[in-house]
Backbone as a chain_set.jsonl record, in Angstrom:
{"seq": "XXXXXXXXXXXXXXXXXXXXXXXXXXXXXXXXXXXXXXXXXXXXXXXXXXXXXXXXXXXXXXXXXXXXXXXXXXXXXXXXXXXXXXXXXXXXXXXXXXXXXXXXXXXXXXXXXXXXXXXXXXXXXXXXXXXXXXXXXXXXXXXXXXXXXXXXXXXXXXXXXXXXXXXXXXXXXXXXXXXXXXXXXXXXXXXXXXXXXXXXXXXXXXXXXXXXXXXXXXX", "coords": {"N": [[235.316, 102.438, 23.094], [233.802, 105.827, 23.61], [232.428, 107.899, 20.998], [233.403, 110.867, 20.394], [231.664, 114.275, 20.694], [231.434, 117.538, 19.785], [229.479, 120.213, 21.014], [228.302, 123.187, 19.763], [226.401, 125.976, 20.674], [224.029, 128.371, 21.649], [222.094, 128.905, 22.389], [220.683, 127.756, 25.298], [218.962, 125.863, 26.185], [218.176, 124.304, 23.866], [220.661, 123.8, 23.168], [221.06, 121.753, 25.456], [218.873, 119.61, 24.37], [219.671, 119.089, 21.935], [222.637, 117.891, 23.155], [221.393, 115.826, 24.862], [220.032, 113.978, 22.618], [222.183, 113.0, 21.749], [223.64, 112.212, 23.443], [221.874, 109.889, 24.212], [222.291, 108.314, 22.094], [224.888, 107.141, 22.482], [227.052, 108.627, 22.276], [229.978, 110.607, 23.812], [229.344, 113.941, 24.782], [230.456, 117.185, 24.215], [229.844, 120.146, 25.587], [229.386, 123.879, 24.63], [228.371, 127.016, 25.369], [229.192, 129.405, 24.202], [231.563, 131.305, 21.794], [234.213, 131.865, 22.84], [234.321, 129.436, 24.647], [234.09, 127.078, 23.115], [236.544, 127.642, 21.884], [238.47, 127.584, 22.775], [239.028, 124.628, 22.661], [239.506, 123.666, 20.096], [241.864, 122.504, 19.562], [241.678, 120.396, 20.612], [242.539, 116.474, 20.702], [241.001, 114.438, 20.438], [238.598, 114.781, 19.291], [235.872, 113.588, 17.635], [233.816, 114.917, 15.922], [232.163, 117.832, 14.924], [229.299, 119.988, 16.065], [228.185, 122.97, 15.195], [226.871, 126.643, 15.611], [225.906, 128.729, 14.221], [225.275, 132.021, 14.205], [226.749, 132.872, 16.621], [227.72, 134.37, 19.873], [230.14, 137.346, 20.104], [231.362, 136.413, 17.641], [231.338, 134.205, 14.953], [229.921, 130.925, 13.759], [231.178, 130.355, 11.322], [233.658, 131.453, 12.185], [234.536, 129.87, 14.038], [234.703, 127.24, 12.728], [236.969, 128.114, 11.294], [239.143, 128.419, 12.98], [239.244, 125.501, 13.927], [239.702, 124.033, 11.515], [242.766, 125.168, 11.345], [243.555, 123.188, 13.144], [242.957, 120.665, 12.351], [242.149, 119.152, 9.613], [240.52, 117.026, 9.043], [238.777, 116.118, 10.728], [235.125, 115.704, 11.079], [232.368, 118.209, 10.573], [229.522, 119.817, 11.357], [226.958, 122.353, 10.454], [224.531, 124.1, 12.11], [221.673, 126.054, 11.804], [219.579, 129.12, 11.709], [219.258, 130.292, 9.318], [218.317, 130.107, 6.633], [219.69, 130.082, 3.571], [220.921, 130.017, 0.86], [223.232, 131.333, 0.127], [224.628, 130.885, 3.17], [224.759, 128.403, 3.399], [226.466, 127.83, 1.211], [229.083, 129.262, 2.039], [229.241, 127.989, 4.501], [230.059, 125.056, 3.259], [232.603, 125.897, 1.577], [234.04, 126.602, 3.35], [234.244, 123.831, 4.994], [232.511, 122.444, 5.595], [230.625, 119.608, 6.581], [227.776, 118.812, 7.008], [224.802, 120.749, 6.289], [222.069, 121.995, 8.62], [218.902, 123.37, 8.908], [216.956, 125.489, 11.291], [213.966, 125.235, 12.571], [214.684, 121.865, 13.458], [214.246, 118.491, 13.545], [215.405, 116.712, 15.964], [216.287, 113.954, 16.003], [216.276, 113.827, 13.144], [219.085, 115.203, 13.21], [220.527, 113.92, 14.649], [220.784, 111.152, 13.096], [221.531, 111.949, 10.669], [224.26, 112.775, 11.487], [225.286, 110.217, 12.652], [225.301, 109.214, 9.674], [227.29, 110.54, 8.591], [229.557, 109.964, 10.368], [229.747, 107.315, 10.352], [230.631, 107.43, 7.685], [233.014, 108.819, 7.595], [234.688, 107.265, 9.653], [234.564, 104.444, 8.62], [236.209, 102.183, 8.645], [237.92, 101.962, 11.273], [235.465, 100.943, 13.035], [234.756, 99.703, 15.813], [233.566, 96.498, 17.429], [231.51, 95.476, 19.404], [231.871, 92.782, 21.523], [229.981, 89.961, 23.429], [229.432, 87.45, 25.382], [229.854, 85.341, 23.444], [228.488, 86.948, 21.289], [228.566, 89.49, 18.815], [228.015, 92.757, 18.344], [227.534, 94.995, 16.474], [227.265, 98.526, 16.203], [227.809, 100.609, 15.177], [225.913, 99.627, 12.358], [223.652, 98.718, 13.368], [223.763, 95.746, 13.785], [223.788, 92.555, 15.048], [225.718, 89.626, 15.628], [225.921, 86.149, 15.919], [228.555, 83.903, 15.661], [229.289, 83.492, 12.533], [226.65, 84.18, 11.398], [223.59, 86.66, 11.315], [221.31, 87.984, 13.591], [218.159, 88.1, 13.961], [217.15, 91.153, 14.899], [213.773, 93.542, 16.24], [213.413, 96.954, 15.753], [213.415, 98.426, 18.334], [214.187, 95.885, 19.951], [216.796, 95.889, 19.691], [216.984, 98.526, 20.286], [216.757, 98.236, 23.295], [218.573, 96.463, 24.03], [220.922, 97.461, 23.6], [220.91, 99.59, 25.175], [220.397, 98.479, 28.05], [223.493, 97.088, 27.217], [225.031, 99.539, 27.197], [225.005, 100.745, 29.693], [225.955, 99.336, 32.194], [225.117, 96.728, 34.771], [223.626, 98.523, 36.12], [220.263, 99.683, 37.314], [217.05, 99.798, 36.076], [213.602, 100.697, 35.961], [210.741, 99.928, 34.958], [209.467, 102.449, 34.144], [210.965, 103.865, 33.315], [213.03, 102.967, 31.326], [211.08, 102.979, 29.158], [210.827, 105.579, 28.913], [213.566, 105.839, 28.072], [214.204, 103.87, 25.605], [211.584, 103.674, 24.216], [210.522, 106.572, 24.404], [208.305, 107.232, 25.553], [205.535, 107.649, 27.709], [204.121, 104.208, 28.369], [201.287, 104.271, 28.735], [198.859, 102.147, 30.633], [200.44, 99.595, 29.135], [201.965, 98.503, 30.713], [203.37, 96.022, 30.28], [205.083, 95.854, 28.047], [207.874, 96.109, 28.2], [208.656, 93.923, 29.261], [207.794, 91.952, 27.585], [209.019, 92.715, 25.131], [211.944, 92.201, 25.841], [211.871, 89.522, 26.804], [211.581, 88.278, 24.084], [213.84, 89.079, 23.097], [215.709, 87.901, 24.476], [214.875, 85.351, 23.358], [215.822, 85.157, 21.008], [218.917, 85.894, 21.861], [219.931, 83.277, 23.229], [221.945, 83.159, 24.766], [223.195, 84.919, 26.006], [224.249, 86.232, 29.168], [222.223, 87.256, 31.493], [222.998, 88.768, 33.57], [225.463, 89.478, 33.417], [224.82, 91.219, 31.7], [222.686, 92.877, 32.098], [223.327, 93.051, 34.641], [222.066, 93.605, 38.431], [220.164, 94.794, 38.293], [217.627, 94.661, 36.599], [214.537, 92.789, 36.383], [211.918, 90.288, 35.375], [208.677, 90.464, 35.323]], "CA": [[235.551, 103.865, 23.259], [232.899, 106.443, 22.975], [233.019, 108.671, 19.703], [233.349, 112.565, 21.215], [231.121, 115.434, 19.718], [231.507, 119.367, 20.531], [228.17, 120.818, 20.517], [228.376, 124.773, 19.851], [224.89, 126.358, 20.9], [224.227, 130.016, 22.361], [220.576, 128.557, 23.068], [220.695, 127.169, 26.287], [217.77, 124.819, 25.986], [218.551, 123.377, 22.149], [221.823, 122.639, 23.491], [220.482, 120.257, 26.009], [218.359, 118.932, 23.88], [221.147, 118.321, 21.277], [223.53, 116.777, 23.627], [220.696, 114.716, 25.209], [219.677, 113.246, 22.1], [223.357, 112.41, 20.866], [224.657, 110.866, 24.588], [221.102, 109.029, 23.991], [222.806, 107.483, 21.03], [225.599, 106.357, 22.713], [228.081, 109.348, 22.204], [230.064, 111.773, 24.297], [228.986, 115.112, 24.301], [231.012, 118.102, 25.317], [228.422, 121.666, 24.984], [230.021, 124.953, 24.765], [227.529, 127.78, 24.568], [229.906, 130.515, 23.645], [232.808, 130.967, 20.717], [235.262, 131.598, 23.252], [234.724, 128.361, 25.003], [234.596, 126.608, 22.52], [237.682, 127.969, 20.926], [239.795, 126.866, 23.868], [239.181, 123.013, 22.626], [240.242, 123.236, 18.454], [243.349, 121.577, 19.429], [241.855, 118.76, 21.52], [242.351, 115.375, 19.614], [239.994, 113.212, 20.916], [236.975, 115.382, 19.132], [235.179, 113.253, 16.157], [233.011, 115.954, 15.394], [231.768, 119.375, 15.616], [227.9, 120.739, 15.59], [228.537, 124.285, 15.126], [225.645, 127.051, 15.168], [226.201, 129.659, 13.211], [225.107, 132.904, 14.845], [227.003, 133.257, 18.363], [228.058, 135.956, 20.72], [230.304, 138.304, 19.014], [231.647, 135.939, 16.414], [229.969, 133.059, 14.453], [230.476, 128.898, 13.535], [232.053, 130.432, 10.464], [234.904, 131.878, 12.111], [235.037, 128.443, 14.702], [235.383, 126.213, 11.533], [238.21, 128.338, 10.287], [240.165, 127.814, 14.183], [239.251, 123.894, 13.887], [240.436, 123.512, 10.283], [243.717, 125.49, 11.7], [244.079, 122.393, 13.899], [242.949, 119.743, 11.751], [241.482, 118.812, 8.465], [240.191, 115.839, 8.904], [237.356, 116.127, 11.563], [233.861, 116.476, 10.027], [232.188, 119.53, 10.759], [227.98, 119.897, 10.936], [226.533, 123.642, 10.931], [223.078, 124.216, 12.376], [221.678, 127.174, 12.191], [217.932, 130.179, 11.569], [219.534, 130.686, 8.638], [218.533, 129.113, 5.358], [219.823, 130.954, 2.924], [222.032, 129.359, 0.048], [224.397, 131.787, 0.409], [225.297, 130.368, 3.729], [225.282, 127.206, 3.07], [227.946, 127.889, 0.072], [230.225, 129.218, 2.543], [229.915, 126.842, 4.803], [230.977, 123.986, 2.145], [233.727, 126.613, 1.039], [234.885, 126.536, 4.833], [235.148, 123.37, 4.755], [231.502, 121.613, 6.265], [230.344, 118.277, 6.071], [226.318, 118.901, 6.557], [223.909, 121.987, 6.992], [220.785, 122.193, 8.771], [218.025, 124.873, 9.095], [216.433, 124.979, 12.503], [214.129, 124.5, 13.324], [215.122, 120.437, 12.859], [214.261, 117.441, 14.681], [216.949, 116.348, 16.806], [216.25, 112.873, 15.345], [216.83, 114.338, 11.779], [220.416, 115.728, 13.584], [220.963, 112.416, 15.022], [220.689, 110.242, 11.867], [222.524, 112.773, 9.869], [225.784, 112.647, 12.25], [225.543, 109.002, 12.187], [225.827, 109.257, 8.374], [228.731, 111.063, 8.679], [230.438, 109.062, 11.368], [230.013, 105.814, 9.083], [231.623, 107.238, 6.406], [234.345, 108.94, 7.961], [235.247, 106.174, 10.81], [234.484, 103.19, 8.57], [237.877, 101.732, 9.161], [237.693, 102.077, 12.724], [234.557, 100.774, 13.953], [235.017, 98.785, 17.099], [232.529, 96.214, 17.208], [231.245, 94.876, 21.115], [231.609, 91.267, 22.095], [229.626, 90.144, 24.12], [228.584, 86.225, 25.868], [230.029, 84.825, 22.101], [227.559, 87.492, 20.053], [229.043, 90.766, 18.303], [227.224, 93.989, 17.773], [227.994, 96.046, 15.201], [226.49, 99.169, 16.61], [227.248, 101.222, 13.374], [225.22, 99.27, 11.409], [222.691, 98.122, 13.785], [223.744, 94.153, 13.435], [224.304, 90.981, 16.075], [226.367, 88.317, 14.883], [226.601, 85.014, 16.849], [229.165, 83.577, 14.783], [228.693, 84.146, 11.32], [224.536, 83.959, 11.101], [223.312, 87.42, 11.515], [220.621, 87.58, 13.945], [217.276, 89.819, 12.978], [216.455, 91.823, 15.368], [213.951, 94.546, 15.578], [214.306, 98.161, 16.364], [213.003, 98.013, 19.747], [214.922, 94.844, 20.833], [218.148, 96.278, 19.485], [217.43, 99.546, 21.069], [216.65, 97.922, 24.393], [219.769, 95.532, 24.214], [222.12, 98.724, 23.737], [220.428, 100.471, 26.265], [221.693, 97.63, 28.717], [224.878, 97.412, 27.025], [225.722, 100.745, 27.617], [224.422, 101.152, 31.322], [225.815, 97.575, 32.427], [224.537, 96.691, 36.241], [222.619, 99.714, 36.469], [219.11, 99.219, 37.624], [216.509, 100.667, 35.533], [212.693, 100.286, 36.177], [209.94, 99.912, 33.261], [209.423, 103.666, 33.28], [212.986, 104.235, 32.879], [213.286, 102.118, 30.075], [209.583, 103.348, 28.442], [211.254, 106.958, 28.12], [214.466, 105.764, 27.094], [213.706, 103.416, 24.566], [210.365, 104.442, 23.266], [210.226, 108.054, 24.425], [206.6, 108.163, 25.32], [204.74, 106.584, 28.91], [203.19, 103.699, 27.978], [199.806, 104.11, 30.404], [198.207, 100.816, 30.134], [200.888, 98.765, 28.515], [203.132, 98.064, 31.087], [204.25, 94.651, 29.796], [205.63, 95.901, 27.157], [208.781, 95.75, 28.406], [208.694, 92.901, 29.353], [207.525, 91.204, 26.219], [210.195, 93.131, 24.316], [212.482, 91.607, 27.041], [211.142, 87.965, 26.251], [212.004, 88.074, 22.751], [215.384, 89.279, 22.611], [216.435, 86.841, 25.292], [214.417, 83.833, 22.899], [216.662, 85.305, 19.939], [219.872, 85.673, 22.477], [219.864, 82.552, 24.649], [223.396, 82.537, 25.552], [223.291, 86.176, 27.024], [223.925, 85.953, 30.626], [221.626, 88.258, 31.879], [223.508, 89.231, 35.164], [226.8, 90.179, 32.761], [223.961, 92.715, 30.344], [221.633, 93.15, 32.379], [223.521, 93.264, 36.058], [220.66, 92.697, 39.265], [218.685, 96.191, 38.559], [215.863, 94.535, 35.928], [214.01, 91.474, 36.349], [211.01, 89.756, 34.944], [207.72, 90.404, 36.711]], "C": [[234.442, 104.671, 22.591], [233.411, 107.782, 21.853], [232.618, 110.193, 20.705], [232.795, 113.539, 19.748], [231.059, 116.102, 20.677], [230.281, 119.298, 19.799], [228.334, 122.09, 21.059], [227.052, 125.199, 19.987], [224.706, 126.912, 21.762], [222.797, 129.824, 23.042], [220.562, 127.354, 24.456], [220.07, 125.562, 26.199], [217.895, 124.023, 25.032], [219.892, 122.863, 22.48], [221.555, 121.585, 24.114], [219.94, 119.25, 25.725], [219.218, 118.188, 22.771], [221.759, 116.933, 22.239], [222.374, 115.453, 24.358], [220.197, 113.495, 24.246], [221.006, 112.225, 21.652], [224.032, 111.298, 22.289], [223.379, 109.571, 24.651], [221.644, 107.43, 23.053], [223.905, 106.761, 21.106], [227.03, 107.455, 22.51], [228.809, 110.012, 23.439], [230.203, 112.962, 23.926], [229.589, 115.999, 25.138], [230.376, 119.503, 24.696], [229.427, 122.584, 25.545], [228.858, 126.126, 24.422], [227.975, 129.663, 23.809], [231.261, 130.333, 22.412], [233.942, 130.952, 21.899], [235.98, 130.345, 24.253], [235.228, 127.945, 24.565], [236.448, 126.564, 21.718], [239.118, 127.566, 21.903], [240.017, 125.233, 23.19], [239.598, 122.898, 21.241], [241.255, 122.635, 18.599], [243.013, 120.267, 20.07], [241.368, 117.443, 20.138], [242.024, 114.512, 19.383], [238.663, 113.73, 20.248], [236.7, 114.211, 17.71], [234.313, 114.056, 15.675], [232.661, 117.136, 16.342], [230.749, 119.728, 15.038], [228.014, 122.724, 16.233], [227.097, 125.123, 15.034], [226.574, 128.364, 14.658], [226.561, 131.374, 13.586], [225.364, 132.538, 16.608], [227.645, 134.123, 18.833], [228.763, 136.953, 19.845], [231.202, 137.662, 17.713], [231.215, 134.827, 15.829], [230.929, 131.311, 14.03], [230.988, 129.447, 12.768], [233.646, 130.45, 10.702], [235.282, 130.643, 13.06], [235.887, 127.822, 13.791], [236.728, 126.925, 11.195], [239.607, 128.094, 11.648], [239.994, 126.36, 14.189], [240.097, 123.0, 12.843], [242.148, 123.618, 10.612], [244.365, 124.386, 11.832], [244.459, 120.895, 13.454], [241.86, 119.56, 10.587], [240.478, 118.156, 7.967], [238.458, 115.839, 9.65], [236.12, 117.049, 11.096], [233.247, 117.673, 11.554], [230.526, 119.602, 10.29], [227.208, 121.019, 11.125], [224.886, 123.461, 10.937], [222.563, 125.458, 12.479], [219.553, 128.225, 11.284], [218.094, 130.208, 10.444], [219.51, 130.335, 7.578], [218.178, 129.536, 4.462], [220.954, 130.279, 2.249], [223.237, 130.008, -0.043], [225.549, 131.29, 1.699], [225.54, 129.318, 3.804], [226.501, 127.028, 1.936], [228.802, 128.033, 0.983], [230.549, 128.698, 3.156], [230.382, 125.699, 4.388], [232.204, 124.455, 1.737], [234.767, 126.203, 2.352], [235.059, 125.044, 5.244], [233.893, 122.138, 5.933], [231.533, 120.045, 5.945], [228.924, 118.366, 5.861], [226.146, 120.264, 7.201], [223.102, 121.548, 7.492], [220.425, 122.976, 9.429], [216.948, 124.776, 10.241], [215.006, 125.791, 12.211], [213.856, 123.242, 12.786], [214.313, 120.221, 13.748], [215.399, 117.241, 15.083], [217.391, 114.668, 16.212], [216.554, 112.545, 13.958], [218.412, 114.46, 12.173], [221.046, 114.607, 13.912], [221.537, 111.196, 13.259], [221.614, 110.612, 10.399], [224.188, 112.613, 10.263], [225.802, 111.975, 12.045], [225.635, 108.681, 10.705], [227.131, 109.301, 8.424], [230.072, 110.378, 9.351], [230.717, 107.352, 10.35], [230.89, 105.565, 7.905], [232.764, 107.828, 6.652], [235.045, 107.913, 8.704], [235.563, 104.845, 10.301], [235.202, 102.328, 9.007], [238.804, 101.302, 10.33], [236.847, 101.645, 13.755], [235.209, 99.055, 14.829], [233.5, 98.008, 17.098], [232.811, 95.406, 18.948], [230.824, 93.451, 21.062], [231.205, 91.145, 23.278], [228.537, 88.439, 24.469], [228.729, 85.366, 24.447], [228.869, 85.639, 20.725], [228.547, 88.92, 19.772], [228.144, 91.133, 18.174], [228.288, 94.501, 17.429], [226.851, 97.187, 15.798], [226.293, 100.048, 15.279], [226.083, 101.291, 12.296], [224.081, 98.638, 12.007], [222.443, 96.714, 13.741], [223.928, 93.479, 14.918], [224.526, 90.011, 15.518], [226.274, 87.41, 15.767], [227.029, 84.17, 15.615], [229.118, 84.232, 13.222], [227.182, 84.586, 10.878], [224.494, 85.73, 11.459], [221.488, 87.154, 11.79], [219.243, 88.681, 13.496], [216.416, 89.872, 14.332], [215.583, 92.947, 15.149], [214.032, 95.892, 16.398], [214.375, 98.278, 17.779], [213.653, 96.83, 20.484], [216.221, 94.804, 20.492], [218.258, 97.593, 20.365], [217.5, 99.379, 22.744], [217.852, 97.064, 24.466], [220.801, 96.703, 23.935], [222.163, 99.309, 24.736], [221.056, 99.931, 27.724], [223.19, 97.016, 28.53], [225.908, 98.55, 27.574], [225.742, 101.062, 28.725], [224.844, 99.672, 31.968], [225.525, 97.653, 34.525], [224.207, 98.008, 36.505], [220.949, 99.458, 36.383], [218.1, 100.277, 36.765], [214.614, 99.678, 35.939], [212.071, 100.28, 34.891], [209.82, 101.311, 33.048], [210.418, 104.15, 32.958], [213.03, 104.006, 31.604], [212.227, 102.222, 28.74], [210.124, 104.759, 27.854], [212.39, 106.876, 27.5], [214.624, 105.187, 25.942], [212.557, 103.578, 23.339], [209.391, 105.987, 23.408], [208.955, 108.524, 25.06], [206.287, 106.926, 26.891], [203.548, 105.72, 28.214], [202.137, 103.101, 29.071], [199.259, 102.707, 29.666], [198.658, 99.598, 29.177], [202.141, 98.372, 29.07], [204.153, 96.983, 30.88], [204.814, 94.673, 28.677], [206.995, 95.926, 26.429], [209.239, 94.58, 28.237], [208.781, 91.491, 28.3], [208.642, 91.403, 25.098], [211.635, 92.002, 24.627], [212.799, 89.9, 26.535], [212.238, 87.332, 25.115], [213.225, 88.277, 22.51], [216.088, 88.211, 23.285], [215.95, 85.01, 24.332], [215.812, 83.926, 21.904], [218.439, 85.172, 20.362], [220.009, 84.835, 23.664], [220.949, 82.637, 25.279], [223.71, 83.788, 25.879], [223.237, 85.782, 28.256], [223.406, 87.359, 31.217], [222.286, 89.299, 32.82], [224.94, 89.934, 34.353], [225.91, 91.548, 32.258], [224.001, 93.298, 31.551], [221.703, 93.699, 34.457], [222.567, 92.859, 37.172], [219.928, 93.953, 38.98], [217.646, 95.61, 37.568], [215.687, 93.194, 36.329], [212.361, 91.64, 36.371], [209.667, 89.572, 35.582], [206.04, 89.915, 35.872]], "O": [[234.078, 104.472, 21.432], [234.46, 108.425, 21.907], [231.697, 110.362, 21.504], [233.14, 113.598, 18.568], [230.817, 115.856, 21.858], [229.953, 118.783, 18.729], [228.474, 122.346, 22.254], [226.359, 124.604, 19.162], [225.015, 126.433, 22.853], [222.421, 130.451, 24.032], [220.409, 126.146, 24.276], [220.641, 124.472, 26.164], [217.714, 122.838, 25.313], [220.267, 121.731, 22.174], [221.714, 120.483, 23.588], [220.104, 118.165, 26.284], [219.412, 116.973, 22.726], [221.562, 115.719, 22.191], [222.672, 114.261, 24.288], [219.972, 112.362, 24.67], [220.915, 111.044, 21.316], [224.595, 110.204, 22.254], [223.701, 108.448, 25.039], [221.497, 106.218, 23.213], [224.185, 105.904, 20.268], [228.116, 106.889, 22.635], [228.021, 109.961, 24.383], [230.936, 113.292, 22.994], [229.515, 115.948, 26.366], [230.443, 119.825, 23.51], [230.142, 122.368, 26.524], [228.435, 126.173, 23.267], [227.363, 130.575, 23.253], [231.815, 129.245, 22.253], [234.636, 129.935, 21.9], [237.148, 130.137, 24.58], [236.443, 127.852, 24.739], [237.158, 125.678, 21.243], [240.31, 127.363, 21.671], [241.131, 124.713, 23.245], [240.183, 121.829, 21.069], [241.682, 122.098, 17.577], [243.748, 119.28, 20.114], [240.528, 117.397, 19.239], [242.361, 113.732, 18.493], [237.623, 113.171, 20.595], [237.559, 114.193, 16.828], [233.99, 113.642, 14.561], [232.728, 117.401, 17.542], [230.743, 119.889, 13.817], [227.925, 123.319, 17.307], [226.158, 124.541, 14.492], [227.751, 128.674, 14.842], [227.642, 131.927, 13.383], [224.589, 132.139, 17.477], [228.285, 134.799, 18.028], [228.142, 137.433, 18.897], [231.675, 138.427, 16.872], [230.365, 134.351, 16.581], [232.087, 130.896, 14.065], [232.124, 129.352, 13.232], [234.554, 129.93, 10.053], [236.454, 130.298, 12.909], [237.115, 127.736, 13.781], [237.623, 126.185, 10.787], [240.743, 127.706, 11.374], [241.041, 125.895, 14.641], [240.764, 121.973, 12.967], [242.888, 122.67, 10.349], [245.384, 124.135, 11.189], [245.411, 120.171, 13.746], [240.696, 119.889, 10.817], [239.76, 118.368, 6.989], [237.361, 115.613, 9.14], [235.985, 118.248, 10.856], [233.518, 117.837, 12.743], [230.213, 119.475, 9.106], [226.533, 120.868, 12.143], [224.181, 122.897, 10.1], [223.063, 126.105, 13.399], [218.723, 127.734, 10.52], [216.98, 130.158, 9.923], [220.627, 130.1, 7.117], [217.003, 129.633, 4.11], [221.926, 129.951, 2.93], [224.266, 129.372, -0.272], [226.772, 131.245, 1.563], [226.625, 129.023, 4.306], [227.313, 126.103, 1.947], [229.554, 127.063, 1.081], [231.749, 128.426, 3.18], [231.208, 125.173, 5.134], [233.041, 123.588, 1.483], [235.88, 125.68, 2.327], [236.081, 124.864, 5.905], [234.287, 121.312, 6.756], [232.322, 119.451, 5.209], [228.539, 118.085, 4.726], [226.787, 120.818, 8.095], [222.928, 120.398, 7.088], [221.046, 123.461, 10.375], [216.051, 123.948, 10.083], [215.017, 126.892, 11.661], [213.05, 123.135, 11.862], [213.744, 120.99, 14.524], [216.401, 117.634, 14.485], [218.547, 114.282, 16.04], [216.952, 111.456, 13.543], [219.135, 113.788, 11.438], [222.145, 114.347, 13.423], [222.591, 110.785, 12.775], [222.119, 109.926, 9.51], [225.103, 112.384, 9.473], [226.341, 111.936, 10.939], [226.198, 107.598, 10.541], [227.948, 108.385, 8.332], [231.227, 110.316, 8.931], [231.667, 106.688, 9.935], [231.474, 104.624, 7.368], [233.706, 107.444, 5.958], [236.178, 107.686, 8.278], [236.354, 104.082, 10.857], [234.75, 101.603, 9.894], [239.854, 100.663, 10.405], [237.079, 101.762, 14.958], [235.745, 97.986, 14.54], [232.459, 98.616, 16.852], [233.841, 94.973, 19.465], [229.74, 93.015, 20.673], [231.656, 91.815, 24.208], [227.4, 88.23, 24.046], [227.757, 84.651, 24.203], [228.548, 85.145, 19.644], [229.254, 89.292, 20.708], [227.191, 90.402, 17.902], [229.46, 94.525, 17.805], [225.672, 96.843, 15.873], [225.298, 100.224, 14.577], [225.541, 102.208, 11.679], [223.41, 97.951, 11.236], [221.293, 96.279, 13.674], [224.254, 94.208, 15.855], [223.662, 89.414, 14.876], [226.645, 87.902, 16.833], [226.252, 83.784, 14.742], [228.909, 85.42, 12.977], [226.897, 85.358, 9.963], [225.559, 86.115, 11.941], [220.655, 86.618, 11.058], [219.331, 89.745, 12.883], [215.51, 89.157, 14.758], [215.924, 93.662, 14.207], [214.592, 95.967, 17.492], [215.464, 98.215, 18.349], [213.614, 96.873, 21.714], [216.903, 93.849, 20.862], [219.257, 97.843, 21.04], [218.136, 100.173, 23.437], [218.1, 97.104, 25.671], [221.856, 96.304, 24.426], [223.212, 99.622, 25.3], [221.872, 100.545, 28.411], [223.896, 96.573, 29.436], [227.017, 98.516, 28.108], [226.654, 101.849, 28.977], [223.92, 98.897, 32.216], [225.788, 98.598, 35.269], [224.852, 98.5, 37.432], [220.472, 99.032, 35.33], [218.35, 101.482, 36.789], [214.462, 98.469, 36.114], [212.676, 100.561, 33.857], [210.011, 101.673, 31.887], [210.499, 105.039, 32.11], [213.068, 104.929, 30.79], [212.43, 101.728, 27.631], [209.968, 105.1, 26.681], [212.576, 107.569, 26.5], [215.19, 105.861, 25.082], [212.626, 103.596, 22.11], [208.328, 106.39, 22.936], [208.549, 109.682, 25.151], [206.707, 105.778, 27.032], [202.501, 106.126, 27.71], [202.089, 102.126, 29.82], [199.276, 102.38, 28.48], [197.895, 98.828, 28.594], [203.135, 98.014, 28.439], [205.349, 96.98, 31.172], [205.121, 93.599, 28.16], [207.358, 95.86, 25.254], [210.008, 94.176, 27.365], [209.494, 90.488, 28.27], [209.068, 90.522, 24.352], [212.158, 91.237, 23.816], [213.797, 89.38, 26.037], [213.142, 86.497, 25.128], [213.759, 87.601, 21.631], [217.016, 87.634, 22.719], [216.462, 83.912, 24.55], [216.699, 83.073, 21.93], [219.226, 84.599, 19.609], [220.16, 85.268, 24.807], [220.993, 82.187, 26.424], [224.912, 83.808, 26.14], [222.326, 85.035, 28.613], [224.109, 88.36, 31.358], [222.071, 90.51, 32.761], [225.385, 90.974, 34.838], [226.3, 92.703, 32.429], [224.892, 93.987, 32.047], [220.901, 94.252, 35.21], [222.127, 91.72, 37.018], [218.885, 94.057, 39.626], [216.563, 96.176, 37.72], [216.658, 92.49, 36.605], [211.67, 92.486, 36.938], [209.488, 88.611, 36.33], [205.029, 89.76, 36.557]]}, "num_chains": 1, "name": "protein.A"}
């Protein structure tokens, strides 16, 4: 089950980029770019979090957080916002935050931060994916086959999620060049491939056709 985040954001464009980086990560993302959307969903009880901005239409993340808390207590709470000014950061801790940040961020900073948060609120909860006799631990970035913990590295964990999550869905090398390593790699097309290689030396008993479905193969 995917973990659900509300993303509040009056900026069209930074929202997209938000939710793109976070369903990147494996989340679902539901974007509201007004308070009164949003304010329809404080009761829904499927949310694990809320990225709040601060300044929106005619009322602000302050007064959100105080309809969310209404609903529930428990669900962390991450304000983003122009504004970095210790005063607002006090009140949002008063109201009842979990993190600030002062835009403009990386989204990769925003990313890594939530996943903090999610670790230490959820611990208790994490679902871990079996898969051909190996576990991932996505949390923590692990693969177990049996007890041994296998060492992968970032790149052949992020490419083995990537087909986890997308299962028989066909993806080509540039597919997989922007989703995995963000950037076109001109003149290094095998780099896939090679990535590819290695995770399958480290996971022999993956059946490719279960991950990996018929959309990639080995060229």
């Amino acid at each position: 089950m995917k973990r659900v985040i509300c993303v509040v954001e009056d900026e069209k464009d930074l929202n997209e980029l938000v939710k793109r980086y976070l369903e990147k990560e494996g989340y679902e993302v539901r974007s509201y770019l007004t308070y009164e959307q949003a304010a329809m969903h404080c009761s829904d009880d499927d949310v694990h979090l809320w990225v709040l901005d601060i300044m929106l239409d005619d009322k602000s993340g302050f007064d959100l957080i105080e309809e969310i808390r209404h609903q529930t207590r428990d669900v962390p709470v991450v304000f983003m916002s122009a504004r970095d000014k210790e005063f607002d950061r006090i009140i949002g801790l008063e109201k009842g935050s979990d993190d600030y940040i002062t835009k403009p961020f990386s989204p990769k900073e925003l990313v890594l931060r939530i996943n903090n948060i999610m670790r230490r609120t959820y611990k208790d909860t994490v679902e871990k994916i079996k898969v051909d006799g190996y576990e991932i631990d996505e949390e923590q970035r692990k693969v177990f086959k049996a007890t041994e913990e296998l060492e992968l590295t970032t790149k052949e964990f992020d490419l083995l999620m990537l087909f986890v999550r997308n299962r028989a869905t066909a993806f080509s090398r540039e597919q997989i060049l922007k989703r995995v390593w963000e950037v076109n790699y001109y003149g290094s097309d095998r780099v896939v491939d090679d990535t590819l290689r290695r995770l399958r030396r480290k996971m022999p008993d993956l059946n490719i056709h279960t991950i990996y479905g018929f959309g990639y193969r080995l060229g």
